[in-house]
Structures are given as structure tokens and as C-alpha cells.
C-alpha positions in Angstrom: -84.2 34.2 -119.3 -83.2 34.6 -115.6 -85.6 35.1 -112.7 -85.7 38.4 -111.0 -87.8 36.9 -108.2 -88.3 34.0 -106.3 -90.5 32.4 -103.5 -90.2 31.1 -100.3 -91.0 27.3 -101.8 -88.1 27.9 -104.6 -85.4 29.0 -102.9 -86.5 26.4 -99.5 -86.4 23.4 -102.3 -83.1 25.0 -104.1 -81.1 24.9 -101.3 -82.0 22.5 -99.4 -83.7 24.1 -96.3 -87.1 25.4 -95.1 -89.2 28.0 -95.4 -88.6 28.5 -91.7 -84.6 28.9 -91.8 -85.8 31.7 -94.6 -88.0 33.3 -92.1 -85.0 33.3 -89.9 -82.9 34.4 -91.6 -85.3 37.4 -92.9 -85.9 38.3 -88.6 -81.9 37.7 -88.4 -82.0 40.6 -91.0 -79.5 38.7 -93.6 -82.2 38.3 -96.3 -85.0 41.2 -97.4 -87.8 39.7 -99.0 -90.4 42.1 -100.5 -94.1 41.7 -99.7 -96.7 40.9 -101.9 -100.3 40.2 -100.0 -98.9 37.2 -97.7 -96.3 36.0 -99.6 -92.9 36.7 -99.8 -90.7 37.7 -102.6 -87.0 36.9 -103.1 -84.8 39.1 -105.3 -81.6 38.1 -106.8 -79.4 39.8 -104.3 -81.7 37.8 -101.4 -80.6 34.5 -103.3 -77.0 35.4 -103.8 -76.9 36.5 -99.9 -78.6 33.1 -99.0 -75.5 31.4 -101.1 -73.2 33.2 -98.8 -75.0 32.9 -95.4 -75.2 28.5 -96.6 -71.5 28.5 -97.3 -70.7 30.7 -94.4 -72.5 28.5 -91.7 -71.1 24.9 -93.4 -67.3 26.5 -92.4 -68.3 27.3 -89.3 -68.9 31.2 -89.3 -71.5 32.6 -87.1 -74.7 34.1 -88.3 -73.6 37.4 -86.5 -70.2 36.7 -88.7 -72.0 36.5 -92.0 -74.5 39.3 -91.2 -71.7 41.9 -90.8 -69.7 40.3 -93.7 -72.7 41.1 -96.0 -73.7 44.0 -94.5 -69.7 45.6 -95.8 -71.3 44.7 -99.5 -73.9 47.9 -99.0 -71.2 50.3 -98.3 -69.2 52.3 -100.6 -66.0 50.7 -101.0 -68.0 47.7 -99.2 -66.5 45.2 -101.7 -62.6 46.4 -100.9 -63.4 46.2 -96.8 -65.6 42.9 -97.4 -62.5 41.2 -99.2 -60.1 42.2 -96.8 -62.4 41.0 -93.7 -63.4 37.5 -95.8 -59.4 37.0 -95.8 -58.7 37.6 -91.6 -62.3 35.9 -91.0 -60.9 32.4 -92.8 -57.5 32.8 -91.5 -58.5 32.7 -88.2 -61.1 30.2 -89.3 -58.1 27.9 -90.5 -56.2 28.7 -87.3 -59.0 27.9 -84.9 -60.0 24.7 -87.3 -56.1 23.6 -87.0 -56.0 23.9 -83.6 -59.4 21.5 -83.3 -57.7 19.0 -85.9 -54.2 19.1 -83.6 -56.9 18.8 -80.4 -58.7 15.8 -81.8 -55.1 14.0 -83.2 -53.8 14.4 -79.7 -57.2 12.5 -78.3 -57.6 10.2 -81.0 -53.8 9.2 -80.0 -54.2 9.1 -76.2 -57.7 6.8 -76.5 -55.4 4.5 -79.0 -52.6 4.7 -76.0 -55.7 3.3 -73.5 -57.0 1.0 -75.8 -53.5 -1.0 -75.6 -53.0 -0.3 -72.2 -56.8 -2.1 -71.4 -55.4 -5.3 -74.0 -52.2 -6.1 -72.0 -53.8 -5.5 -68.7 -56.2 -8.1 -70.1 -53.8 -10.4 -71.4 -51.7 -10.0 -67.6 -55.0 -10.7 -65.6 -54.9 -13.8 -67.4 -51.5 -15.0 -67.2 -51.8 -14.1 -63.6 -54.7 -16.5 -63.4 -52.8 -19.4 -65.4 -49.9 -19.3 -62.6 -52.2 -19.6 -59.6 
């Protein structure tokens, strides 16, 4: 039998967060838990959106990103437009990501080129000091 519902603690310990990044993301207006008394109630949509928000923010999207990402799931058609934005959203993801791989390559080199320039200065101090 599969839940219909979940609370705050479940979901908090399932994935690995807290309670308060699920408040968040409730006021962010990602997530609509239901209200019974004081506590809160997830549904199975709130848990599959929470999936996507999690995997969204380890690649780097935005929470704005992911909100209107989701938000294309509620509209007629949404799952057509949703596809087609999830495609240009992690190509230019890539893109930007390649560029910040090429960026830190290029530095990692150039401290590398330093590095050897600081050991033969060394070693030159002290064949200069050897001849005096």
C-alpha cells in the first residue's frame, strides 16, 4: 500500500533536509501542504515536486528556475511546454557549467605555471648565494 500523505518529519528525514527548507519551500510556493489543526500534510504531488526542486537545486538551477518549471506541469499541455523548457534550461545549464570547467582548467593551469615559476626562482636565489 502507498501513502497518500505524508508529514513534515517524513519527508525532512526522507530527503535529507529540515522541516524548515519544507517551510520554505511551502512560502517559496513550490510545495502545497494541506492543513490539519497545526500540522502539515504532504500529498504525493508535494513529494514528487520536492524530488524535482532537490535535483533541480544539486545542478545548479534556481529556485525561481524550478518554481516556473513546475508551475508548466499545471497547465494544459504543461507536460509538452515543461519538456521542451527542461531541455533549453540544461543546455544552457551544460553551457554555462562548461564554460566554469574551461574557467577553472585555465586557473588551475596558470597557478601550476606560478608554482614552477616560485621553484626555480628558489632554486636561482640560491645559486646566486653559492657564487657570492
Amino acid at each position: 500500500m502507498t501513502k497518500n500523505t505524508y508529514t513534515i518529519s517524513e519527508l525532512s528525514e526522507e530527503f535529507g533536509i529540515t522541516p524548515r527548507t519544507l517551510r520554505y519551500y511551502e512560502d517559496q510556493k513550490l510545495i502545497f501542504p494541506t492543513r490539519r489543526g497545526q500540522s502539515r500534510l504532504y500529498s504525493k504531488k508535494d513529494r514528487a515536486r520536492l524530488a524535482w526542486i532537490l535535483r533541480g537545486k544539486r545542478v545548479g538551477f534556481s529556485i525561481a528556475d524550478m518554481g516556473k518549471f513546475l508551475n508548466l506541469y499545471d497547465i494544459e499541455d504543461g507536460k509538452s511546454i515543461q519538456r521542451e523548457l527542461g531541455i533549453q534550461n540544461c543546455q544552457e545549464r551544460i553551457r554555462v557549467l562548461e564554460q566554469q570547467k574551461n574557467d577553472i582548467d585555465e586557473t588551475i593551469s596558470e597557478l601550476k605555471d606560478i608554482i614552477e615559476m616560485f621553484k626555480h626562482w628558489n632554486q636561482n636565489s640560491n645559486n646566486r648565494k653559492a657564487r657570492v
